[in-house]
N, C-alpha and C positions, 0 to 999 in steps of 0.2 A: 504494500500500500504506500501511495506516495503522499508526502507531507507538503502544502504548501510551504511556499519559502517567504520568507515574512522577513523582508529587512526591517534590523533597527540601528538608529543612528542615535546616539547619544550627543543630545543638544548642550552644550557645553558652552562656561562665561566665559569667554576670551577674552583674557587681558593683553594689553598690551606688554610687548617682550624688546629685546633688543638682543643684538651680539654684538660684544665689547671685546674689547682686546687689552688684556692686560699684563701685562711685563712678557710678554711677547706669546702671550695662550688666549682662546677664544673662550667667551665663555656664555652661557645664555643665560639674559640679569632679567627679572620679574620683581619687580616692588614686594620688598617685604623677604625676599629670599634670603638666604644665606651660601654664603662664597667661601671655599677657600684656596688661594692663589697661593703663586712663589713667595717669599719671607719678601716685607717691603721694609727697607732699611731702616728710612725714615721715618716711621710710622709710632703712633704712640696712641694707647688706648681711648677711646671715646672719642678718638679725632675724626675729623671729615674730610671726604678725600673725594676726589673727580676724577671722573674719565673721559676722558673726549673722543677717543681713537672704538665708535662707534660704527661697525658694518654693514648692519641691516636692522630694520625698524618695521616690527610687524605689529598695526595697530587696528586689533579687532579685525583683520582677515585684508587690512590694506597695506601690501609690503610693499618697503622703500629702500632699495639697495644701495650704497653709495659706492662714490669711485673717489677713492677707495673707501672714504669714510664719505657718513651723512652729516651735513651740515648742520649747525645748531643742536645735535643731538649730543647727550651727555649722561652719566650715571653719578649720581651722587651718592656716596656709602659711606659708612664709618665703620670705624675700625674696633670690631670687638675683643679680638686678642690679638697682640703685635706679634708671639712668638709663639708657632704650636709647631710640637715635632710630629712627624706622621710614624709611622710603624716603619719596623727596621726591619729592610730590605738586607738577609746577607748573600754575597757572590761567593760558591767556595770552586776553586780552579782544581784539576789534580791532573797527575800524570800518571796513568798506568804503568808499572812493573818500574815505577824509580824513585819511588817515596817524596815525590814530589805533591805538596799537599799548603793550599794556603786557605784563608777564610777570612773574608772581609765582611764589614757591616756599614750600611749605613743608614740615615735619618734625614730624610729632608726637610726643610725648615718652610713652612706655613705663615700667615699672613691671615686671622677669619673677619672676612668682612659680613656685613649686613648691609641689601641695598636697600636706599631711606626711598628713592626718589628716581624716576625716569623722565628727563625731558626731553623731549622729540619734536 
């Protein structure tokens, strides 16, 4: 016995989004989201920070690509933690049949943003 087929679409609020570029990684910013990027040097807690280096702006189903970036668009965030380590990645090298045996680790350094604000 055959079943009708019954599409459904789930009607969904589309906010506005953006892709930002930040210390040289893409990233997709939504008001209200949380980020976390490469370690920003300068950076100190509860401070506020901008980005400008914005590549496409999708507002509510109307995208705006720029060359390279979009004009007057920007991301304003602050910075909730200046320094977070991520989980330790280790390498271990070896050499069969010469006791050749090393083991590295390491931790890359974080930056947790919170975006306040999208302007487009």
């Amino acid at each position: 016995m055959l079943r009708p087929v019954v599409e459904t679409r789930l009607i969904q609020n589309r906010q506005m989004y953006v892709i930002v570029e930040i210390n040289g990684q893409q990233f997709k910013a939504e008001e209200g989201k949380k980020l976390f990027v490469h370690h920003i040097k300068d950076a100190e807690a509860q401070q506020t920070v901008e980005f400008e280096k914005v590549l496409l702006v999708d507002n509510e189903g109307a995208v705006t690509v720029g060359t390279p970036t979009v004009e007057g668009a920007k991301v304003v965030c602050e910075v909730k933690t200046p320094l977070v380590k991520g989980d330790k990645v280790l390498v271990f090298h070896k050499r069969r049949r010469k006791g050749y045996k090393k083991l590295r680790g390491h931790r890359q350094q974080f930056t947790e943003l919170t975006i306040k604000s999208v302007v487009a």
